[in-house]
C-alpha positions as CSV (number, residue, x, y, z in Angstrom):
1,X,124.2,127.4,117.3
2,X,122.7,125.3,120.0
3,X,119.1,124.5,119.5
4,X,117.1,127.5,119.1
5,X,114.3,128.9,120.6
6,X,111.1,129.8,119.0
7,X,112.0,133.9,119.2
8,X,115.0,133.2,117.0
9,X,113.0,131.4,114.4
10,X,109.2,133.3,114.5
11,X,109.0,135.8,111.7
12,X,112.8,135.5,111.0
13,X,114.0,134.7,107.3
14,X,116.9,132.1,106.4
15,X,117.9,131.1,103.2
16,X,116.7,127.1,103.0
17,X,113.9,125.9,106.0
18,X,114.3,121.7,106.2
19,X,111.2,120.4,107.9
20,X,112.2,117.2,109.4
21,X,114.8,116.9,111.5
22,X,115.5,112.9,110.7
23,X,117.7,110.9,109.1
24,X,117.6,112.7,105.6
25,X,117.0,116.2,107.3
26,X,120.1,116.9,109.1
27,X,122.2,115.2,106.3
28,X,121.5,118.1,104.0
29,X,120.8,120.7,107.1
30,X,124.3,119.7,107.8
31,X,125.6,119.5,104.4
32,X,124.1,122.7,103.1
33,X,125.4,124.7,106.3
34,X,128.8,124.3,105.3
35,X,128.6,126.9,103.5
36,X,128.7,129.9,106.1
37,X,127.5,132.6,103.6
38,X,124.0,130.7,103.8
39,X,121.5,130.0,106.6
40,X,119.9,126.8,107.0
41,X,116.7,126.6,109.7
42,X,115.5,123.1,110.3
43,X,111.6,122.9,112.2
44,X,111.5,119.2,113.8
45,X,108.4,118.4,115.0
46,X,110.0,115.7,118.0
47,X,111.9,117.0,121.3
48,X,115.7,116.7,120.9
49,X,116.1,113.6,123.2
50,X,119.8,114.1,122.9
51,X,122.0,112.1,125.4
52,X,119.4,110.1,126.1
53,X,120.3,106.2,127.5
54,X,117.3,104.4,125.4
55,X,118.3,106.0,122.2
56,X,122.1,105.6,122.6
57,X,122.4,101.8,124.3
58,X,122.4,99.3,121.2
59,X,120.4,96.5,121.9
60,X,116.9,98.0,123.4
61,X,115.2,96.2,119.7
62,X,111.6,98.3,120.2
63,X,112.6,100.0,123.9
64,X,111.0,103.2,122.3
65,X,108.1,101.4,120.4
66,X,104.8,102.7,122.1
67,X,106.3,105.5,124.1
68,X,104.8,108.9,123.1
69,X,108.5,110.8,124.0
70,X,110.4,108.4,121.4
71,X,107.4,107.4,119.0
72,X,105.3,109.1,116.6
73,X,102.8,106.0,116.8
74,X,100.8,106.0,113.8
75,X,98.9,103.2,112.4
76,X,97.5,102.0,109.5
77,X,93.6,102.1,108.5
78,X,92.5,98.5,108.9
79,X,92.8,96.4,106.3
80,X,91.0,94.2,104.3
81,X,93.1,91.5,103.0
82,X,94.6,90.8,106.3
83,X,91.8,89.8,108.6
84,X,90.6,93.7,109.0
85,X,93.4,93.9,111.2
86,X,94.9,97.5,111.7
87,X,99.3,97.8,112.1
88,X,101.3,100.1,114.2
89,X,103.7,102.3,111.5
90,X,106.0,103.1,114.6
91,X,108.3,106.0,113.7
92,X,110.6,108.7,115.2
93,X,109.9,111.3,117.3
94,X,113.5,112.4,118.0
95,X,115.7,114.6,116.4
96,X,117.6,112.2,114.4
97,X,113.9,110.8,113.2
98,X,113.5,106.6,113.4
99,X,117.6,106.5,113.1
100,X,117.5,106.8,116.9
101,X,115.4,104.1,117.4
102,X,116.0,102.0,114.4
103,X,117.7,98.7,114.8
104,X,120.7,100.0,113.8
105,X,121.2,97.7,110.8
106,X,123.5,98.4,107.7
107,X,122.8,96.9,104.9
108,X,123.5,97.8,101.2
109,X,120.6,96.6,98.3
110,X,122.1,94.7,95.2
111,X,123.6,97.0,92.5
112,X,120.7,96.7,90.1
113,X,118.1,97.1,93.0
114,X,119.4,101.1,93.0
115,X,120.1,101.4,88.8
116,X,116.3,100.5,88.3
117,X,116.0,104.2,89.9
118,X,117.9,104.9,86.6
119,X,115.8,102.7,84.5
120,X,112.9,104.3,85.4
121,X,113.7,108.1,83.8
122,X,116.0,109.4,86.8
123,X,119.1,109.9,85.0
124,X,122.0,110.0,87.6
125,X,120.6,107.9,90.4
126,X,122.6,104.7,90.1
127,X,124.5,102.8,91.7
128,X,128.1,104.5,90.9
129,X,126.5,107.8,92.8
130,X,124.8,105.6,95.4
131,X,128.3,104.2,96.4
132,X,130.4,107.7,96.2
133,X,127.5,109.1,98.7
134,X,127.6,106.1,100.4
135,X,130.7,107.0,101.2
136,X,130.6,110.4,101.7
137,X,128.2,109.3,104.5
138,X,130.1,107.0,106.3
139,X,133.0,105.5,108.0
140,X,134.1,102.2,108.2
141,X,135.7,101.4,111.1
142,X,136.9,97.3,111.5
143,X,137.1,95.3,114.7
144,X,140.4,95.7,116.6
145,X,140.7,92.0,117.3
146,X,143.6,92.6,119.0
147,X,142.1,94.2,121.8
148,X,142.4,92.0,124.8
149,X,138.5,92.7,126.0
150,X,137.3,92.2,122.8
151,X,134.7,88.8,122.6
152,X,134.7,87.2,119.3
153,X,133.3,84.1,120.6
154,X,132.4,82.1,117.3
155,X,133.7,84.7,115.0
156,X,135.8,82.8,112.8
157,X,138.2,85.9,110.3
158,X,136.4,85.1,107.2
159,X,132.8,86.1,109.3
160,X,134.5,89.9,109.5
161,X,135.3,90.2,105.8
162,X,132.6,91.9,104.5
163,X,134.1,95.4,103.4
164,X,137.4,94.6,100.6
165,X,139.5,97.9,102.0
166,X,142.0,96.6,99.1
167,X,139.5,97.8,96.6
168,X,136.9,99.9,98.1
169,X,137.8,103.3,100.5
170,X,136.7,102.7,104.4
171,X,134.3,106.8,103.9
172,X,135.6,109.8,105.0
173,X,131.4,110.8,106.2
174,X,130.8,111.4,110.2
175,X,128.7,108.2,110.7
176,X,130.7,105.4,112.3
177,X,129.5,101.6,111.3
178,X,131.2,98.4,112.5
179,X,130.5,95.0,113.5
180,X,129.3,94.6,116.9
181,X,131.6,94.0,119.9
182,X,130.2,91.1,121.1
183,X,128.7,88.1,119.4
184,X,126.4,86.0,121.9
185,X,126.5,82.4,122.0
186,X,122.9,81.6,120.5
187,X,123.9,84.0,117.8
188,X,126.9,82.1,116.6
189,X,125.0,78.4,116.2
190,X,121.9,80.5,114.3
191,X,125.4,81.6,112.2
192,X,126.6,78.0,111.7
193,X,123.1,76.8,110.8
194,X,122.6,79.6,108.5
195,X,125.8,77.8,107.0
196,X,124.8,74.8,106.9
197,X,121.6,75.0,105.5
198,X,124.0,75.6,102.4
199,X,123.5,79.0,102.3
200,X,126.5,80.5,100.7
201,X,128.9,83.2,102.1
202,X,127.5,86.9,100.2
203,X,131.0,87.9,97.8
204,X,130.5,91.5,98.2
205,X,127.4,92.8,100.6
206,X,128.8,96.1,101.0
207,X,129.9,96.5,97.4
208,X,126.8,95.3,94.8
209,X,126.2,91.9,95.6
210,X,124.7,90.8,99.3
211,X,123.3,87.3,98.0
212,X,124.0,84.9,100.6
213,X,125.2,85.1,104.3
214,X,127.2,87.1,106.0
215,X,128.0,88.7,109.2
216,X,126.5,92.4,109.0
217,X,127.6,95.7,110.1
218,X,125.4,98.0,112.7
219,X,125.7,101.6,112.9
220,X,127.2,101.3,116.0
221,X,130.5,103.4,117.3
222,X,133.3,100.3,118.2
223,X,135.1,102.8,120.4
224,X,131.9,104.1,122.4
225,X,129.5,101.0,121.7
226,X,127.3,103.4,121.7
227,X,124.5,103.7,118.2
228,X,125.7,106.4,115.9
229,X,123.1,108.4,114.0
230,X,121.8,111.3,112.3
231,X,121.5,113.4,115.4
232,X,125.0,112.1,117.6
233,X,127.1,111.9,113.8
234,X,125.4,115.3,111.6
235,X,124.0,117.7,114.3
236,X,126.0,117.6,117.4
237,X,129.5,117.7,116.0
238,X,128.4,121.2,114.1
239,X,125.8,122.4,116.3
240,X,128.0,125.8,117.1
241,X,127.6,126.7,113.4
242,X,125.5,130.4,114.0
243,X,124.4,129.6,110.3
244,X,122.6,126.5,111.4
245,X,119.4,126.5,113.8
246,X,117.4,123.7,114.4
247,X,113.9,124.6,116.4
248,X,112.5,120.9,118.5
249,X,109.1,120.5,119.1
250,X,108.4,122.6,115.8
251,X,105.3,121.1,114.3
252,X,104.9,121.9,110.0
253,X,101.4,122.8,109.3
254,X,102.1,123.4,105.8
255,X,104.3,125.4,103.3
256,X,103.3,128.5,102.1
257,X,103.8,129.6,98.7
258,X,102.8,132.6,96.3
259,X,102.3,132.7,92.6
260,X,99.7,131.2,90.4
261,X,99.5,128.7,87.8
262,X,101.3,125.3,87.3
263,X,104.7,125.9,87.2
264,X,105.1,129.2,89.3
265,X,104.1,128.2,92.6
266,X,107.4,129.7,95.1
267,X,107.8,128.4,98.2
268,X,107.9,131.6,100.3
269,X,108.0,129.9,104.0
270,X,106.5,127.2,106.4
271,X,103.7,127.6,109.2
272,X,104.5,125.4,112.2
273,X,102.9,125.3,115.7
274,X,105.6,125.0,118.8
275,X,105.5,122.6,121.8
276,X,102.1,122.2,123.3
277,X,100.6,125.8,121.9
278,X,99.1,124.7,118.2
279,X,98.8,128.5,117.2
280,X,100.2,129.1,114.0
281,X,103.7,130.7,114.0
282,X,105.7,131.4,110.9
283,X,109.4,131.9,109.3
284,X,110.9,132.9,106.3
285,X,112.4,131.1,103.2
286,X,114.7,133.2,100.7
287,X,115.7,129.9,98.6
288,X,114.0,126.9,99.2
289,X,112.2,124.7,101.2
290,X,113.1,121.1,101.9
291,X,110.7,118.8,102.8
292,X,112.1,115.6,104.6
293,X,109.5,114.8,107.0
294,X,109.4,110.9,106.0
295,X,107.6,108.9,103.8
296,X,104.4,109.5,105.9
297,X,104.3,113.1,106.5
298,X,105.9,114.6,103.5
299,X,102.8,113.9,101.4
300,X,100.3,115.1,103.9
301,X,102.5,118.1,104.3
302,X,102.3,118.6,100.4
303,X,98.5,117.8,100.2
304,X,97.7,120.9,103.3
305,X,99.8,123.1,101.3
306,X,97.6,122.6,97.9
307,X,100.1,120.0,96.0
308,X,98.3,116.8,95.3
309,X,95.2,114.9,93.6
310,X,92.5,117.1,93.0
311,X,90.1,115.1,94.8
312,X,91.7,114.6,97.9
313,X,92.4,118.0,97.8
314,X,88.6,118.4,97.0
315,X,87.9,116.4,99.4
316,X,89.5,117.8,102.7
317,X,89.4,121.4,101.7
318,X,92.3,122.8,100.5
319,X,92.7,125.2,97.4
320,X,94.1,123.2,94.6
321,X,97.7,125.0,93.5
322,X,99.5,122.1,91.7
323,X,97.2,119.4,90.6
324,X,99.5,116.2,91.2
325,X,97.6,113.0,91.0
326,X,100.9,111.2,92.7
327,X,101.1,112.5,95.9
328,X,100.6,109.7,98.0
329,X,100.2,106.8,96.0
330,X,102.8,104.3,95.0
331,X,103.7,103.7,98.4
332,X,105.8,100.4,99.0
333,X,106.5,99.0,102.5
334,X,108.5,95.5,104.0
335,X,107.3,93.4,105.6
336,X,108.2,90.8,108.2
337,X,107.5,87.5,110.4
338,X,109.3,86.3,113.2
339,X,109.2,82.6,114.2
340,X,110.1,82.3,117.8
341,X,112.0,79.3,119.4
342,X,111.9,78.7,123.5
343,X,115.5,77.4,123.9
344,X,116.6,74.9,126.5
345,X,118.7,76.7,128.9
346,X,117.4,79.7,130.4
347,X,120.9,80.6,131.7
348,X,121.8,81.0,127.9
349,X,122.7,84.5,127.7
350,X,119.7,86.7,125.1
351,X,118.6,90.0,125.2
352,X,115.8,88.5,127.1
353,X,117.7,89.5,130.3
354,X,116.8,93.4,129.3
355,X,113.2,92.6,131.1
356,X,114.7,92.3,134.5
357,X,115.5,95.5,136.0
358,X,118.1,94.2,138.4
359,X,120.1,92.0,135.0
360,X,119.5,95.5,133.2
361,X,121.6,97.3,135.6
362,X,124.6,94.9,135.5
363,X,124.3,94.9,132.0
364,X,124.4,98.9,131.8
365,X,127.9,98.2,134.0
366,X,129.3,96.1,131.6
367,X,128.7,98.4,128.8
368,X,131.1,101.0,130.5
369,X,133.5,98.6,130.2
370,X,132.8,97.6,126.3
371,X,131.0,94.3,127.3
372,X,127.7,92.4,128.0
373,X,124.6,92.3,126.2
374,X,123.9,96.3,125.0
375,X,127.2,95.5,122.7
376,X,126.0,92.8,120.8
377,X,123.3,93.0,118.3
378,X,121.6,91.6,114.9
379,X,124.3,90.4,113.0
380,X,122.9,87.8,110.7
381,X,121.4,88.2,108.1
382,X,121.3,86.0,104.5
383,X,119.9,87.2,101.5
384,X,118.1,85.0,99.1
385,X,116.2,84.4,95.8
386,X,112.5,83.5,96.2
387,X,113.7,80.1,93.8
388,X,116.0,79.9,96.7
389,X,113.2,79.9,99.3
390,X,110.6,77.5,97.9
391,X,110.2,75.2,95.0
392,X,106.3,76.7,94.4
393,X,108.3,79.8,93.4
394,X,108.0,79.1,89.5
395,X,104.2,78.6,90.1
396,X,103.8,81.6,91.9
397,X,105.5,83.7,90.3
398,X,103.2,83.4,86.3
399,X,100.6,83.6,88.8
400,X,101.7,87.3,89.2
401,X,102.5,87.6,85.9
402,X,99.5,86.4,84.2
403,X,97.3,88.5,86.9
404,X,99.9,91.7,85.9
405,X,98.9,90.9,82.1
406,X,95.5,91.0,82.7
407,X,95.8,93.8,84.8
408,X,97.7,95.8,81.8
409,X,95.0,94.8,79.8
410,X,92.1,95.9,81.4
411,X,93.8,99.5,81.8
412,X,94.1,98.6,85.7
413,X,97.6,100.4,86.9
414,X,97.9,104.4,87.1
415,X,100.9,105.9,84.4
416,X,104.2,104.2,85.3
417,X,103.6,101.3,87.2
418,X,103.4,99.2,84.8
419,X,107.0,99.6,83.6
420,X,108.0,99.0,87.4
421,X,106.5,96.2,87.2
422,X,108.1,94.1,84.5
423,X,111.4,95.0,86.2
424,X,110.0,93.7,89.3
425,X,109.3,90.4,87.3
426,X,112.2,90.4,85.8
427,X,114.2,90.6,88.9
428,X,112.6,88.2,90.6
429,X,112.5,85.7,87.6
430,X,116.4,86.3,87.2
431,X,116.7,85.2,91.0
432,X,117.5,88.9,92.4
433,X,118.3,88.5,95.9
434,X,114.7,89.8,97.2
435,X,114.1,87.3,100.3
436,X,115.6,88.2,103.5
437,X,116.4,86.1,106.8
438,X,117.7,87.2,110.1
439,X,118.2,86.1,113.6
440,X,117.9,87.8,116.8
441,X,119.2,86.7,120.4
442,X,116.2,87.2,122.5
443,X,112.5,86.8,122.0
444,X,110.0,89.3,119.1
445,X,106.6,88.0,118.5
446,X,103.3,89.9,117.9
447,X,100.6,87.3,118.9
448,X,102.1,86.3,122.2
449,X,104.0,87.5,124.8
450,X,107.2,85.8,126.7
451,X,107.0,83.5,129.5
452,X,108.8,84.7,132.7
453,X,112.4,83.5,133.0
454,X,112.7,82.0,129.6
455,X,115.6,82.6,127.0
456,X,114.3,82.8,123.0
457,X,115.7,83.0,119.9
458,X,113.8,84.7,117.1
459,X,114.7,84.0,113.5
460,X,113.1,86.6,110.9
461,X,111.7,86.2,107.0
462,X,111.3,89.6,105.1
463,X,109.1,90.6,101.9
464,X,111.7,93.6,100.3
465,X,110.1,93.6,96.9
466,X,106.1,93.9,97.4
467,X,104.3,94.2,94.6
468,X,101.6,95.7,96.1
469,X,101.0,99.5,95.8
470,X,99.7,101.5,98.8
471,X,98.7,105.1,99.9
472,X,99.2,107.3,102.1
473,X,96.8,110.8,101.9
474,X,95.7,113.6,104.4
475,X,92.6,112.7,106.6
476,X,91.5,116.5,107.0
477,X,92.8,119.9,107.1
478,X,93.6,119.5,110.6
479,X,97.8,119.3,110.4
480,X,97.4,117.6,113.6
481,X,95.2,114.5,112.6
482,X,97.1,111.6,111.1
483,X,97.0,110.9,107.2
484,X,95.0,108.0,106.5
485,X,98.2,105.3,105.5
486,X,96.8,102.3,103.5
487,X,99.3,100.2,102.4
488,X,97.0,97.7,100.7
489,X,98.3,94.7,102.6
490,X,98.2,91.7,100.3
491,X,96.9,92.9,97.3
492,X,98.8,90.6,95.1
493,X,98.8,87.3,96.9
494,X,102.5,86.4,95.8
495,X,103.2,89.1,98.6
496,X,101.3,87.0,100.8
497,X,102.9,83.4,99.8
498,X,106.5,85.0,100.3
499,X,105.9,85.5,104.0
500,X,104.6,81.7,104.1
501,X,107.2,80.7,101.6
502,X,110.0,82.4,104.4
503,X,107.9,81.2,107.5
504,X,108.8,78.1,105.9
505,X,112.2,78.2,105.5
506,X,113.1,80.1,108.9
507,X,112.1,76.4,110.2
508,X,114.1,74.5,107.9
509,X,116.9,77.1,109.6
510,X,115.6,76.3,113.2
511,X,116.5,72.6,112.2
512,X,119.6,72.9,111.3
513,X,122.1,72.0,113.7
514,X,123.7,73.6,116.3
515,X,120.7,75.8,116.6
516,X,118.3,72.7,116.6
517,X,120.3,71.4,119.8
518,X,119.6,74.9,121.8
519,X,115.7,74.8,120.6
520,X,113.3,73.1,123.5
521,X,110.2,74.1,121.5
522,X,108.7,76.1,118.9
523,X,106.9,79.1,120.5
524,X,105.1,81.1,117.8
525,X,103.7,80.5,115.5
526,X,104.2,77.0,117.3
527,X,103.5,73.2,115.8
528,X,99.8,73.6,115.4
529,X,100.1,75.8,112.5
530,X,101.6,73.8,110.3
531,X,99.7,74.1,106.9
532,X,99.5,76.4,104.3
533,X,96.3,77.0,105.0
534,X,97.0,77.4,108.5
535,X,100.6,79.6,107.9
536,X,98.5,81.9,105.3
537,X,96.0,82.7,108.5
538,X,98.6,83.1,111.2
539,X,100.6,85.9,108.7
540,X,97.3,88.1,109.4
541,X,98.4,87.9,113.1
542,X,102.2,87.5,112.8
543,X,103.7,89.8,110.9
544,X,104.5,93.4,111.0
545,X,105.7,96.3,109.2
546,X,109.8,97.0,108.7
547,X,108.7,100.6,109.3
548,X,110.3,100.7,105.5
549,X,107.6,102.8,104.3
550,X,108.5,104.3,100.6
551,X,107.4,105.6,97.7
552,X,104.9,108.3,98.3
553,X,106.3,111.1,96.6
554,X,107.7,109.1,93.8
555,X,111.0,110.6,92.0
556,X,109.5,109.3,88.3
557,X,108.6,111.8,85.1
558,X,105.8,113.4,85.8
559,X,103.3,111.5,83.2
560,X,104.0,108.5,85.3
561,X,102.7,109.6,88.8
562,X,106.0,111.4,89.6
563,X,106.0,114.0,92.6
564,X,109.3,115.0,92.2
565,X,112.1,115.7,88.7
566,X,115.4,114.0,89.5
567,X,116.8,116.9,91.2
568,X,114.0,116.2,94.1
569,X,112.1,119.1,92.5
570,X,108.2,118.9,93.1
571,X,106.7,119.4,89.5
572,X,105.3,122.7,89.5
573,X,106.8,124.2,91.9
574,X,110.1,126.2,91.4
575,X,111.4,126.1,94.7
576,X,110.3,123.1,96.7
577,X,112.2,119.4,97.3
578,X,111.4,116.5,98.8
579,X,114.5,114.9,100.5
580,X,113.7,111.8,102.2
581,X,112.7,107.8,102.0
582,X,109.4,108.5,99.8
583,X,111.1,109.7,96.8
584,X,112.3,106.0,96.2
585,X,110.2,105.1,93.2
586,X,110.4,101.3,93.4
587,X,111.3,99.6,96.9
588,X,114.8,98.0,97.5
589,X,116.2,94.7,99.0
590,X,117.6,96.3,102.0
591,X,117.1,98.5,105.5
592,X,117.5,101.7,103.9
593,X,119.4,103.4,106.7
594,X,122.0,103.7,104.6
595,X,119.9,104.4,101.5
596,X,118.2,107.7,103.1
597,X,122.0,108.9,104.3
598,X,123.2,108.3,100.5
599,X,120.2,109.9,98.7
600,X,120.4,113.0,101.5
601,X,124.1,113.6,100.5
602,X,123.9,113.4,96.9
603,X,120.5,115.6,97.4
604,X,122.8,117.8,99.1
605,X,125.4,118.1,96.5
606,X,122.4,118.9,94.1
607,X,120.8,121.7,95.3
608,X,124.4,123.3,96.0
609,X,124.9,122.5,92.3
610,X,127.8,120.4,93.1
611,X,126.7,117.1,91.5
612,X,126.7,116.3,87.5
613,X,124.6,112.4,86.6
């Protein structure tokens, strides 16, 4: 049905209530409806923002950042290793979650970043699933380059080879991903430098093995240029299902469950406040509840209902049901920092023109017509070693391992971590592709703003494999105040030294010609940071989150600070799942878009009992 209203959902029973209405919620809201003989409720605490221009235009890179209808705002407590300096966690407040107002890049990890899942006691998560859900999720759809409107400026045939059709299926899932239409300019000399830096061509990004450069896909509709995502690709095509009802502005307080004693806690149904009225309403489960409310909110959802550490629980009273010293912890996030470059010709054609209303207007012309600005997008992207990055890498990195050995000694790491660890180090030592660099046609920095009438180019260094651990836990027992989320920026200092290390390198990039030709200046950090010294400051000021955040309700066993069995059970409970980004037990070299959709659909396939490891 259409989206409900709160009179078909207050006191009413259905079989499975999703709360979260995101990326991984509607995947298995969708999934599990297909089945008309069961009913499927899904409480989303954003308003539907369907059809909505700043969600569906490609292009708008942090439009929605800021703006209370689009964006959750949250932000993290300050923090100490990074010059007390507090971050903005921006996520979702759509349905469809932070896939309608991601920036729609698709990217795949390396094959052993997903079988570590394996390693680590999760039997069946690897990456021959990953792929088949993968697909399942998607649907490859190549560039006509026929087309007589299409621009491939600078897009040489090799550059569009990224998906081997010969050996791999296209998907058959509702979620259209392509190249972008157009490829601007500015973006095809950052391509050639990228190049010539002697960066080699990735063999097989969307198939195991991304290391190198290559030319990456968006979730973008070729036909519509319009972004696809959860809600546009798994909601709207199947919203007439009457077995299906998804309640907006539906705000989870916490689940409510019955029974006593580790073990038999049942998940009965799930208090929620709607739109602006914070009185508690309530509906119904007869099977299960399904908690995908993201890697921030699932734990604080699980900690109000009585599921977590006992002092936490303790602490913000609330009855302790499952004692479940997880919750929370183990939380991984990216992070990122963009060096900016002023380039010569302020005619050059960026997504700088976005800031003038009269250019933006044009532009939303040409995109009727499958052309301008709003059809372009990020598109390159290498991924690299950290030996690759910087010769101190060999140094730095028995730094981290004689500080982790020291650490193991002196009884330092909760159960489990340790054992992530040495395949961290071993990843990293075998020269996993862990370091990330992208480019972007238009201007992102954090510790300036733009000058007026000026045309930038922004080149980007990630961190994808942090090794420092984080948490995220409930503040109160007020649903409505935020969780505390403390990601522990910079615990281990090799974290720190990779964003230096790539700052590092994004210059050696912005040398290389053509793009060194288009550059007039560097504009942040800009030539009087120079130093280490001086770089290892500025990163305080610099970077940003990825809005990556993972890990808080960790799919391990449950003696190693698991929250949840490999069928996304929460230990102790007989009836409750988590389905979303914080289930990821150690953090992957990749925007995990694509990642959430897989793990939703094989999610999907387990609580139907349709999947086998």
């Amino acid at each position: 049905m259409p989206l409900a209203s709160l009179d078909q959902v207050q006191n009413q029973s259905f079989d499975y209530i999703v709360i979260g209405g995101g990326t991984a919620g509607l995947t298995v809201a969708s999934r599990l409806s297909e089945d008309s003989g069961v009913s499927v409720l899904v409480l989303d605490a954003g308003s539907p923002n369907l059809n909505e221009s700043l969600i569906s235009r490609p292009g708008q890179f942090g439009f929605q950042f800021g703006n209370p209808q689009f964006d959750w705002g949250f932000k993290t407590v300050p923090q100490e290793r990074a010059g007390g300096n507090q971050y903005d966690w921006n996520r979702g407040k759509s349905l469809g979650g932070s896939s309608a107002m991601n920036f729609s890049c698709w990217t795949l990890p390396a094959e052993q970043d997903i079988n570590a899942w394996e390693r680590l006691g999760n039997k069946g998560w690897n990456w021959e699933n990953y792929l088949k859900y993968h697909y399942k999720a998607v649907r490859y759809v190549p560039l006509d380059t026929t087309h007589d409107n299409l621009e491939v400026r600078g897009r040489d045939p090799e550059s569009l080879k990224v998906w081997d059709l010969n050996q791999h299926p296209s998907g058959t899932g509702p979620l259209a991903i392509s190249h972008t239409r157009t490829l601007l300019d500015i973006d095809v000399k950052a391509s050639e430098a990228f190049i010539h830096a002697g960066i080699p061509r990735a063999p097989a990004p969307y198939h195991g093995n991304p290391e190198g450069y290559y030319l990456m896909l968006n979730s973008v509709n070729p036909k519509t240029h319009l972004r696809t995502y959860a809600a546009s690709a798994y909601f709207t095509p199947v919203s007439d299902r009457s077995n299906l009802v998804v309640l907006s502005t539906a705000y989870a307080h916490r689940i409510v469950t019955n029974g006593e004693g580790d073990g038999n806690i049942v998940a009965s149904g799930v208090e929620f406040s709607y739109g602006e009225d914070k009185s508690v309403c309530v509906a119904h489960a007869k099977k299960e509840v399904i908690l995908s409310a993201g890697a921030i909110k699932s734990p604080q959802i699980l900690e109000l209902s009585g599921i977590g550490r006992e002092d936490i629980l303790t602490k913000i009273g609330v009855p302790i049901k499952v004692s479940l010293p997880g919750v929370g912890e183990n939380v991984q996030e990216h992070l990122f920092v963009p060096a900016t470059f002023e380039l010569k010709d302020s005619t050059t054609e960026t997504l700088d023109v976005l800031r003038d209303e009269k250019e933006t207007a044009k532009q939303v012309e040409l995109l009727l017509k499958g052309q301008g600005v709003y059809t372009s997008g990020i598109t390159n992207i290498a991924w690299l070693s950290f030996a690759d990055v910087t010769p101190r890498s060999e140094n730095l990195i028995d730094e981290e391992s004689k500080r982790i050995d020291e650490d193991i000694k002196n009884n330092v790491y909760p159960p489990g971590l340790t054992d992530q660890y040495k395949i961290q180090l071993e990843r990293i030592r075998n020269k996993a592709p862990g370091c990330e660099f992208t480019s972007l046609a238009g201007f992102l920095a954090f510790n300036t703003p733009p000058l007026p009438n000026k045309r930038y180019v922004s080149l980007f260094c990630f961190l994808n494999h942090p090794f420092t651990r984080g948490t995220i836990h409930a503040s109160s027992n007020d649903p409505f105040a935020n969780p505390d989320m403390d990601p522990h920026y910079f615990e281990h200092e090799i974290d720190r030294q990779t964003l230096v290390a790539g700052i590092q390198f994004v210059r050696k990039i912005a040398k290389t010609p053509p793009l060194r030709d288009e550059i007039a200046v560097e504009y942040s950090p800009g030539p009087d940071i120079e130093t280490d010294e001086q770089l290892t400051e500025w990163v305080h000021k610099g970077m940003a989150t990825t809005y990556h955040t993972a890990g808080s309700c960790s799919m391990l066993p449950r003696e190693h600070n698991g929250v949840v069995d490999t069928h996304l059970k929460v230990y102790g409970t007989k009836n409750i799942r988590v389905v979303d980004l914080s289930i990821v037990p150690l953090h992957i070299a990749s925007h995990p878009q694509a990642t959430v959709y897989s793990i939703a659909e094989q999610a999907s396939d387990i609580i139907r009992g349709m999947f086998s490891p």
